[in-house]
C-alpha positions as CSV (number, residue, x, y, z in Angstrom):
1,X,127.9,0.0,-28.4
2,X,125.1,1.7,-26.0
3,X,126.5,0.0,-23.1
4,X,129.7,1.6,-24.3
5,X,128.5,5.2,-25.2
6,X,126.8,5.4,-22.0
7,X,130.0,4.6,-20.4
8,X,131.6,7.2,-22.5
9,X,128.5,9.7,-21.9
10,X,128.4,9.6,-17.9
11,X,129.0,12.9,-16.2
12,X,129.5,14.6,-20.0
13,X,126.3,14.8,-21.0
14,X,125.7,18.3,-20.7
15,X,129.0,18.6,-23.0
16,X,128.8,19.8,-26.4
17,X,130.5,16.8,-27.9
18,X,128.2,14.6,-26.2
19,X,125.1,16.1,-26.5
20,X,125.9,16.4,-30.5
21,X,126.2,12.7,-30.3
22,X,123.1,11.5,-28.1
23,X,121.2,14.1,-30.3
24,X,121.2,11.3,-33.6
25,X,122.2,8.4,-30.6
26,X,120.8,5.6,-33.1
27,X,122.5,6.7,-36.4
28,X,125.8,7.5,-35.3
29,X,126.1,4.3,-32.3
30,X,124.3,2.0,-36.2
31,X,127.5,4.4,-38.1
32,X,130.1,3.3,-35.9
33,X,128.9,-0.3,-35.7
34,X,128.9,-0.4,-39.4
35,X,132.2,1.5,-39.7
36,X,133.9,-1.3,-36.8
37,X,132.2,-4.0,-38.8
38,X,133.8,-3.4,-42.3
39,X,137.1,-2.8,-41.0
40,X,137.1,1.3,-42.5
41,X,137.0,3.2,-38.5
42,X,139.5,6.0,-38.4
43,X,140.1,8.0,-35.5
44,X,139.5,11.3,-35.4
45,X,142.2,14.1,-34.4
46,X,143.4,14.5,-31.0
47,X,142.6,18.0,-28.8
48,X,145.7,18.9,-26.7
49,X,146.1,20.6,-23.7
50,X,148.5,21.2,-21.0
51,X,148.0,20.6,-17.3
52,X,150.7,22.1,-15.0
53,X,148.7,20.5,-11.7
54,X,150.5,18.5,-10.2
55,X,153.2,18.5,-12.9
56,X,153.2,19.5,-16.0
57,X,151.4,16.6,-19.0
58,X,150.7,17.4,-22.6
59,X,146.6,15.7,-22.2
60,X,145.6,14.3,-25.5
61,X,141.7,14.4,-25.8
62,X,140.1,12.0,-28.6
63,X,136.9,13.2,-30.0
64,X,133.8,11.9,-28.5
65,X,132.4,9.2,-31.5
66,X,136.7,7.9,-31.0
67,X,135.9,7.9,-26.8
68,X,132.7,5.6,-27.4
69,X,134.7,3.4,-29.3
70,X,138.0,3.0,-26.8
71,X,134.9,1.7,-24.2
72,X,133.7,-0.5,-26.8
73,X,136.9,-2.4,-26.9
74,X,138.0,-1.9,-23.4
75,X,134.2,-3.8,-22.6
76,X,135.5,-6.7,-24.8
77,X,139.1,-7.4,-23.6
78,X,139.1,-5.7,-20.1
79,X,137.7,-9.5,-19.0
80,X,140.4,-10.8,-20.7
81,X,143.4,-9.3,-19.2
82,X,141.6,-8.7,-15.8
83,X,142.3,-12.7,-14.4
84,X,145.6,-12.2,-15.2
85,X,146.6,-8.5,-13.1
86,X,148.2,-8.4,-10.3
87,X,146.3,-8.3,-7.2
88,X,148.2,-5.6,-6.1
89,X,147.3,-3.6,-8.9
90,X,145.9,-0.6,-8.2
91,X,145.0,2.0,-11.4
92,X,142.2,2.2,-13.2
93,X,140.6,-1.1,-12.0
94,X,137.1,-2.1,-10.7
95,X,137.1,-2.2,-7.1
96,X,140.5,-0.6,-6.4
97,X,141.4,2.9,-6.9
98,X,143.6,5.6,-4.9
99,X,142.5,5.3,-1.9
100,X,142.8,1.6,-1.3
101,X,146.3,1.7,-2.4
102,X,146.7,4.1,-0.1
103,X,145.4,1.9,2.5
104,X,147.6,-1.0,1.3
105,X,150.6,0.8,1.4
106,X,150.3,1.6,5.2
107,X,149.2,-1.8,6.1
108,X,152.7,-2.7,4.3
109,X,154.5,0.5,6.4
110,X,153.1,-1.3,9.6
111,X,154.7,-4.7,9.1
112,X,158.1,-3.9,7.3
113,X,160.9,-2.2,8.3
114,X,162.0,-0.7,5.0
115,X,160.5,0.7,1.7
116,X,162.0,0.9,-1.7
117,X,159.7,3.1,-4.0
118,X,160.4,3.3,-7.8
119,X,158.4,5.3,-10.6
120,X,159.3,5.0,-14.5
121,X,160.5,8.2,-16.1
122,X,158.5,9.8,-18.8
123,X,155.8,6.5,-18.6
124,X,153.5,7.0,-21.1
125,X,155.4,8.7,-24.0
126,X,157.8,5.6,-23.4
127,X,155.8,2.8,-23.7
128,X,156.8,0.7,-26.8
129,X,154.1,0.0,-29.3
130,X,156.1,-3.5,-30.8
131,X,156.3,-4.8,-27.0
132,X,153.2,-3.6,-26.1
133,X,151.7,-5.5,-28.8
134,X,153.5,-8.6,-27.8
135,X,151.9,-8.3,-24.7
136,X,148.1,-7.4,-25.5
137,X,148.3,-10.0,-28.0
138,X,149.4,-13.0,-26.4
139,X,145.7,-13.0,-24.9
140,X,143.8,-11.6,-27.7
141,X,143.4,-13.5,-30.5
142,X,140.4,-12.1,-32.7
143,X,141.9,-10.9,-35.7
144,X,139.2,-7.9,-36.1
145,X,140.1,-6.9,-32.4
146,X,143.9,-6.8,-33.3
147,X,143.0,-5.2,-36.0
148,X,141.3,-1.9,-33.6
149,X,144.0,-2.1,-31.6
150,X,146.4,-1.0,-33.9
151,X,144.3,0.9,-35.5
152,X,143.7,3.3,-32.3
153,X,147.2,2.3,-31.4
154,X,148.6,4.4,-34.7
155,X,145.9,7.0,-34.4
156,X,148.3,8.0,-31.1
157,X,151.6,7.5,-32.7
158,X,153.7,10.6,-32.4
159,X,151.1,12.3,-30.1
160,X,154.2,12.4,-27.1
161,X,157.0,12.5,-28.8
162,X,158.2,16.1,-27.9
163,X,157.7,14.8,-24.5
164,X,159.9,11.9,-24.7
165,X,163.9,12.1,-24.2
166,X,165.7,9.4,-26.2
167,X,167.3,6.2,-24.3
168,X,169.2,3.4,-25.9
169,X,168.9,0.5,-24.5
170,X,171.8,-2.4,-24.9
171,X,171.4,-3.3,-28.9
172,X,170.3,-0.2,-30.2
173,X,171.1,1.0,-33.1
174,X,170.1,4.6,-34.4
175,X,166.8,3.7,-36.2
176,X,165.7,2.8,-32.5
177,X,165.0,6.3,-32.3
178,X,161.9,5.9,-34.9
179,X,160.3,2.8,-33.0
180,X,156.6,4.0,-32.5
181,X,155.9,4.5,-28.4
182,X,154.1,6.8,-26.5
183,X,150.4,6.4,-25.9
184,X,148.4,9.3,-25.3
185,X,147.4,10.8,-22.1
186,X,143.5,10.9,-21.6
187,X,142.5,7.6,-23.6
188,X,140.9,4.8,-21.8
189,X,142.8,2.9,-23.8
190,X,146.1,4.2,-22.7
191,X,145.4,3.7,-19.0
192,X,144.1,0.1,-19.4
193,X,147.2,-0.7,-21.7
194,X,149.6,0.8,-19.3
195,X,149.2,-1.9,-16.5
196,X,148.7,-4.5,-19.6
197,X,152.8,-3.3,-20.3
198,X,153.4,-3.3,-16.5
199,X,152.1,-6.5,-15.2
200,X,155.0,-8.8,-16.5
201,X,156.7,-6.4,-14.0
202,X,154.2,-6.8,-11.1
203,X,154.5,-10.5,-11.5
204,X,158.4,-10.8,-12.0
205,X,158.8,-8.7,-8.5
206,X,156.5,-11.4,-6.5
207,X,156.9,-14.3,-8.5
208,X,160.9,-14.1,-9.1
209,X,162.3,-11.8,-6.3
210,X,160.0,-13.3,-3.9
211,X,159.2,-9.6,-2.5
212,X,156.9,-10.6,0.3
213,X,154.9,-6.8,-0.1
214,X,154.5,-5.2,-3.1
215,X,152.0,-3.0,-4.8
216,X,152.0,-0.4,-7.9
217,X,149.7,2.4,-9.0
218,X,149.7,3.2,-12.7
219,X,154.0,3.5,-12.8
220,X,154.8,4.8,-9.1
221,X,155.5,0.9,-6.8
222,X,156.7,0.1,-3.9
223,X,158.9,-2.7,-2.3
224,X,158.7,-3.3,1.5
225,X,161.2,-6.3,3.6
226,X,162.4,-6.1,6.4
227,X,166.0,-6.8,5.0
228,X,168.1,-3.1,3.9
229,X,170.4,-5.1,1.8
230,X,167.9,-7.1,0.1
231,X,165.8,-4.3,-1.2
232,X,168.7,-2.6,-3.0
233,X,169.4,-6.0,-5.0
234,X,166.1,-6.2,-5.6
235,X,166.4,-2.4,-7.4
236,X,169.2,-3.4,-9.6
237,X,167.3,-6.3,-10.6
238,X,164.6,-4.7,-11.6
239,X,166.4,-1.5,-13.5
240,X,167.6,-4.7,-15.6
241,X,164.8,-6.3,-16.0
242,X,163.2,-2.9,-17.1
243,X,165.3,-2.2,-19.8
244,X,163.6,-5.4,-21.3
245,X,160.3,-2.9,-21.9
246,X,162.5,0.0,-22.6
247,X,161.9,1.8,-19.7
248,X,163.9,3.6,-16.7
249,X,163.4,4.8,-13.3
250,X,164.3,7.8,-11.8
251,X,167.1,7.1,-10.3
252,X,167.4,9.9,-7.6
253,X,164.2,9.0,-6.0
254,X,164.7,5.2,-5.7
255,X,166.3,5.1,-2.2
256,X,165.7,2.3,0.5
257,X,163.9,4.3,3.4
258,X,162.7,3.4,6.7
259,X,159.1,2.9,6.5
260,X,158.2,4.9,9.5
261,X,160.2,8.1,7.9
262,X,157.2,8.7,5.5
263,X,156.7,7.5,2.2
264,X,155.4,10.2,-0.4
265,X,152.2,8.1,-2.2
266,X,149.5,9.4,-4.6
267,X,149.4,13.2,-2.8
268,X,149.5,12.0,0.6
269,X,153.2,11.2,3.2
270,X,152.1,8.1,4.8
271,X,153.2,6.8,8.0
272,X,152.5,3.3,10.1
273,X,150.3,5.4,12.1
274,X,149.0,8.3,10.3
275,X,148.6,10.2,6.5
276,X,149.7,14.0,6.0
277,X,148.8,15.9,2.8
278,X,151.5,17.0,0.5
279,X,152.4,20.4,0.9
280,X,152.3,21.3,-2.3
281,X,148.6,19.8,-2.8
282,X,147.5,22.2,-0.3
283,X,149.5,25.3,-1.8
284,X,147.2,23.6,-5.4
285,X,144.1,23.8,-3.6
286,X,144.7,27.0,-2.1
287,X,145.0,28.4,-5.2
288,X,142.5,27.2,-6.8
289,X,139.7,27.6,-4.6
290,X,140.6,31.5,-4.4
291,X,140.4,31.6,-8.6
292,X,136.6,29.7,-7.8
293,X,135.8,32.2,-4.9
294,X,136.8,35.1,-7.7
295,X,135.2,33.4,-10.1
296,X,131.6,33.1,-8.1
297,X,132.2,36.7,-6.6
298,X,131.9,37.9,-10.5
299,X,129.0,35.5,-11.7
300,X,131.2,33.1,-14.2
301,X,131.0,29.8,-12.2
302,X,127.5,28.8,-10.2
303,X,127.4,28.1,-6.5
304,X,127.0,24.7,-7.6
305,X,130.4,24.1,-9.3
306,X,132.2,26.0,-6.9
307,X,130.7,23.7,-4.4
308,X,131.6,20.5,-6.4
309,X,135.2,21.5,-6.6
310,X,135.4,21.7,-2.9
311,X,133.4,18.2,-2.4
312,X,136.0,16.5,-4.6
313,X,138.8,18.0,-2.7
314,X,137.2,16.8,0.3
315,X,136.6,13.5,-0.6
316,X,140.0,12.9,-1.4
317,X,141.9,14.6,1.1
318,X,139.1,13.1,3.8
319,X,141.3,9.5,3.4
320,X,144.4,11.6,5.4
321,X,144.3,12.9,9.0
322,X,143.7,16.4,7.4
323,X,140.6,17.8,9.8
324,X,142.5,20.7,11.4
325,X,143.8,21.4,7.9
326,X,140.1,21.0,6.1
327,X,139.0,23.6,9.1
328,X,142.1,26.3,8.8
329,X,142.1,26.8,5.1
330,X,138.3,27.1,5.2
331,X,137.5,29.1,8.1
332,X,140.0,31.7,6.5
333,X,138.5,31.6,2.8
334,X,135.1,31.7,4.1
């Protein structure tokens, strides 16, 4: 539990939330134990919020004593599940991230001729709470864990569903429509379930297709062969084998491309050779680094967070070939 509340704590703890909490750190980290221990934990209610950068995402905040606990459990089974991922798994894992799917995907635009690139519409107000159990519980076999699980698995139950658009899938029949899914946007939890639901995917395209190239970031992947033909079986195949975890691609952007034509990845076009920023994350930055610079001008933010807001932009944005881009937009603002 202090393992996971410091977890839970870092970079927040000059929050209000989190503060309140470390202030009685013993009692309420003893209060939770004792609450996990005699099977009576209930969630407490979600915060929501919309974000409209870089589309628009109904963010479901869980309080903090809730966020300590998602750690606590994701510290237990994360070891579990983590043998069994996909190497070519990218999100929310130790020792991968953004940026080195960014670098995979252009070591795969260098050796293949072609790219298919898929995402799932509306991911995680689809995901399926029956199959996603199926899934997480095949490993996990503690009664008292299962147990959490659903419990924090229920506590999110509804949270999306304004944000989901109703498919039937082959055997449907209208009380489909009430089958709990969605998982909320901004828990651990949901993150670390997500490629939990996904790797039977990640496997199947490898393992099955024999796709010599593949990789996958939270629910944006990417195909590469050399073979045109091969890659557009390999779509309807798995838009089938999709519909198995009730999910669907968009189907406008799933096109077979050329892999030195540019393939739109995580905020970046990559090419064999080089990496150009999105347009429209530069018009994002733009705009808000201008609402900072007002901001500072009046006294509301510190030099300090106006400088880390820049810093994180860079550090991203450093991973493209973006230095004439980095020097324009500043040498203009300042």
């Amino acid at each position: 539990m202090l393992t996971a509340w410091r977890k839970a704590a870092r970079g927040k703890r000059g929050r209000y939330a989190a503060a309140a909490f470390e202030y009685k750190l013993a009692d309420n980290l003893v209060a939770l134990q004792d609450e996990l221990r005699g099977g009576v934990y209930q969630p407490g209610a979600y915060r929501h919020f919309i974000i409209r950068e870089p589309k628009r995402r109904l963010i479901s905040a869980a309080p903090f004593r809730d966020r300590v606990v998602h750690h606590a459990l994701c510290n237990v089974i994360e070891p579990l599940f983590e043998t069994r991922f996909h190497p070519h798994s990218y999100a929310n894992r130790q020792g991968k991230g953004t940026h080195r799917a960014i670098d995979q995907l252009q070591h795969f635009a260098r050796r293949f001729r072609y790219v298919l690139r898929l995402d799932i519409r509306q991911h995680f107000p689809s995901l399926d709470h029956a199959i996603l159990k199926q899934e997480l519980f095949r490993v996990i076999r503690d009664e008292e864990t299962r147990w959490l699980v659903n419990v924090i698995l229920q506590s999110g139950a509804g949270v999306l569903a304004d944000e989901y658009t109703m498919v039937y899938f082959p055997g449907d029949d209208l009380f489909a429509a009430n089958r709990p899914r969605g998982l909320p946007i901004g828990n651990l939890t949901s993150q670390f379930w997500s490629n939990c639901y996904l790797n039977s995917l990640d496997w199947f395209v490898t393992r099955q297709l024999g796709c010599p190239a593949y990789l996958r970031y939270v629910d944006d992947f990417a195909l590469f062969s050399h073979d045109k033909q091969q890659l557009w079986q390999w779509r309807n195949q798995i838009v089938d084998f999709l519909t198995r975890l009730r999910l669907t691609i968009h189907g406008k952007s799933a096109q077979v491309m050329p892999s030195d034509a540019g393939i739109p990845w995580l905020g970046f076009v990559v090419y064999p050779g080089y990496r150009k920023l999105k347009q429209r994350n530069v018009a994002q930055f733009r705009r808000r680094l201008a609402r900072n610079i007002a901001l500072y001008r009046k006294g509301d933010i510190s030099f300090a967070e106006l400088d880390a807001s820049v810093q994180g932009w860079i550090n991203h944005v450093r991973y493209g070939n973006t230095w004439g881009l980095r020097e324009h937009i500043f040498r203009s603002k300042f």
